[in-house]
C-alpha positions in Angstrom: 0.0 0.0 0.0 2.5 2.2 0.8 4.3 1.2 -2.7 1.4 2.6 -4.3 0.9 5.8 -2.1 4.4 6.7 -3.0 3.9 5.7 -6.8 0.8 7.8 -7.3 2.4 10.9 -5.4 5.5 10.2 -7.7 3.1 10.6 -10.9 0.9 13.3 -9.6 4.4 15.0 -9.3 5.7 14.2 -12.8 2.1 15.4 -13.8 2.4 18.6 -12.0 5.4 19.6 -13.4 4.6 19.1 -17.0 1.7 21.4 -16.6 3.9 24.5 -15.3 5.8 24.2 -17.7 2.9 24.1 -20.6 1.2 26.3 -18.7 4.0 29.1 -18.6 3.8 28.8 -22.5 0.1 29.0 -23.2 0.5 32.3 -20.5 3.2 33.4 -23.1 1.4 32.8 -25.7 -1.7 34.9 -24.8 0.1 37.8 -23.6 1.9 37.9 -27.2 -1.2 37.8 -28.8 -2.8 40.5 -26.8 -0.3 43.0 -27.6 -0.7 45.4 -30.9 1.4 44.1 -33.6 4.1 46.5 -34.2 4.8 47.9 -37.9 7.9 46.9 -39.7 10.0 50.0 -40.4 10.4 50.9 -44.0 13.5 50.0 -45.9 15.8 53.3 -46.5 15.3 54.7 -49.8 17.7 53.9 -52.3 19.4 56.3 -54.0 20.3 56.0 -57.7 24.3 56.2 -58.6 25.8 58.8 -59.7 28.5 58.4 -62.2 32.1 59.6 -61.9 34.2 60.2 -65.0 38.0 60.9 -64.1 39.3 63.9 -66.4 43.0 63.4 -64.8 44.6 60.8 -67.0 47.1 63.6 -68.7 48.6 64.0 -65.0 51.4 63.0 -62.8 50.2 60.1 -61.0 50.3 61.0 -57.3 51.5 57.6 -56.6 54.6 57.7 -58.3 57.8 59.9 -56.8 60.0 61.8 -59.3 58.1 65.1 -60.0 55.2 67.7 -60.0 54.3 68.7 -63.4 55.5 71.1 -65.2 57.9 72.9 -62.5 60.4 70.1 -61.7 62.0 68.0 -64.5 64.1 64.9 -63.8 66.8 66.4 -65.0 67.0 69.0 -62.6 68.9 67.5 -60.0 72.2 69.2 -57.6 75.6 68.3 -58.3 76.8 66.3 -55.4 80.3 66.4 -57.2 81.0 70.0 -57.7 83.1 71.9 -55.1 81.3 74.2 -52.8 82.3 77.7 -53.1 82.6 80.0 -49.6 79.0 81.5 -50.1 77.4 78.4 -50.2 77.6 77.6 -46.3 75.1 81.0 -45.8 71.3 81.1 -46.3 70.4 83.7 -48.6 68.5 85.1 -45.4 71.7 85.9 -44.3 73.0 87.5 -46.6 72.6 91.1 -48.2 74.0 92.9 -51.4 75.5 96.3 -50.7 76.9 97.5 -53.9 78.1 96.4 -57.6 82.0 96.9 -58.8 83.3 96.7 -62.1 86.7 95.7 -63.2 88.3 94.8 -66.7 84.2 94.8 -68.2 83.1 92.8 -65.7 80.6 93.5 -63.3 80.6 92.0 -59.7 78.2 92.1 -57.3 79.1 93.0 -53.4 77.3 90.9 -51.1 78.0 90.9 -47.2 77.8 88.4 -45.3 76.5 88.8 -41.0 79.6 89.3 -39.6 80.1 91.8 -42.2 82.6 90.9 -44.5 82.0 91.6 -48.2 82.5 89.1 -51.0 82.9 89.7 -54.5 80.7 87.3 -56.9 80.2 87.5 -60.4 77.1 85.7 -62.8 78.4 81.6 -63.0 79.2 81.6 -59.1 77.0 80.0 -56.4 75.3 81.5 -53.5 72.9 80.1 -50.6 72.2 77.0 -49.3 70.3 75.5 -52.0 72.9 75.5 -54.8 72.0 78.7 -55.8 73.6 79.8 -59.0 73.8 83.3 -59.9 72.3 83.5 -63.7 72.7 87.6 -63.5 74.1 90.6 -62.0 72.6 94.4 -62.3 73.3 97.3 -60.3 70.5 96.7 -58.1 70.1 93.5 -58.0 71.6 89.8 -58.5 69.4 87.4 -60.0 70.0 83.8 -58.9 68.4 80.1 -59.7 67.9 77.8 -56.3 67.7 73.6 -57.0 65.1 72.7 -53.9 63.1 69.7 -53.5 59.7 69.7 -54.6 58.5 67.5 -51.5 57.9 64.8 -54.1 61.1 63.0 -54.7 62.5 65.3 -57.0 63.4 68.8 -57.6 62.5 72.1 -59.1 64.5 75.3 -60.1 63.2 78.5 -58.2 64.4 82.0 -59.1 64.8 84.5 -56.4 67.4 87.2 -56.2 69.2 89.3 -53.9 68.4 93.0 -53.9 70.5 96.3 -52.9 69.7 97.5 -49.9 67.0 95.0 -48.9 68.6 91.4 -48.7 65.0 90.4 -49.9 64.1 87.5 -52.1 60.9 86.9 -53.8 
């Protein structure tokens, strides 16, 4: 008798238990289907392509080092093998044209350096700290060509000059 007590409280158990847990699902289920169905948000409008044509084929290529057009040419480049002359060690900052001489037919120009000594140079000499050559030289002012880097791998000529009286470049 008391097999059978403890068998039917062992089923009325198993019984139990399988309810709660059907029971939990049917209470799901009608709270779900109580609740207002919620709208689907509409998909984002598509926008139609717009087409790209690329105009910059005659170009440099960004991507390649060596140049920038028109201003630098591969063949501009400093000689590493020419001896430096005195002037070279100075930025053209530093220094300042005070006067022109000339002697035999030739013309020199008078440029002093800071500490205040004054150099004779003539057009074919080099000046400045970017191989500046000098391509001219006037009364009142001496015309020179700079080789700098164009900050793409290669290099460009740049005119600037010294002037009397100013040390000022362009």
């Amino acid at each position: 008798m008391i097999k059978a007590t403890v068998a039917t409280l062992a089923l009325a158990t198993l019984l139990a238990g399988c309810s709660s847990k059907d029971s939990d699902l049917q209470a799901f289920i009608d709270r779900t289907s109580q609740e207002q169905p919620g709208g689907v948000e509409p998909l984002p409008e598509v926008k139609p392509y717009d087409n790209f044509f690329y105009t910059a084929q005659g170009l440099r290529s960004p991507f390649v080092p060596g140049g920038s057009g028109d201003s630098s040419s591969p063949r501009v480049r400093p000689d590493i093998k020419r001896s430096r002359e005195f002037l070279e060690q100075f930025s053209l900052d530093t220094l300042k044209m005070v006067g022109t001489l000339v002697m035999n037919d030739r013309r020199y120009g008078l440029v002093q350096t800071r500490d205040g000594v004054v150099h004779r140079v003539l057009s074919g000499n080099y000046i400045g700290q970017n191989d500046g050559h000098i391509t001219k030289v006037d009364d009142s002012r001496i015309s020179i060509t700079e080789i700098v880097p164009d900050g793409l791998g290669g290099y460009m000529e740049r005119p600037t000059f010294l002037a009397l009286n100013e040390g000022g470049r362009e």
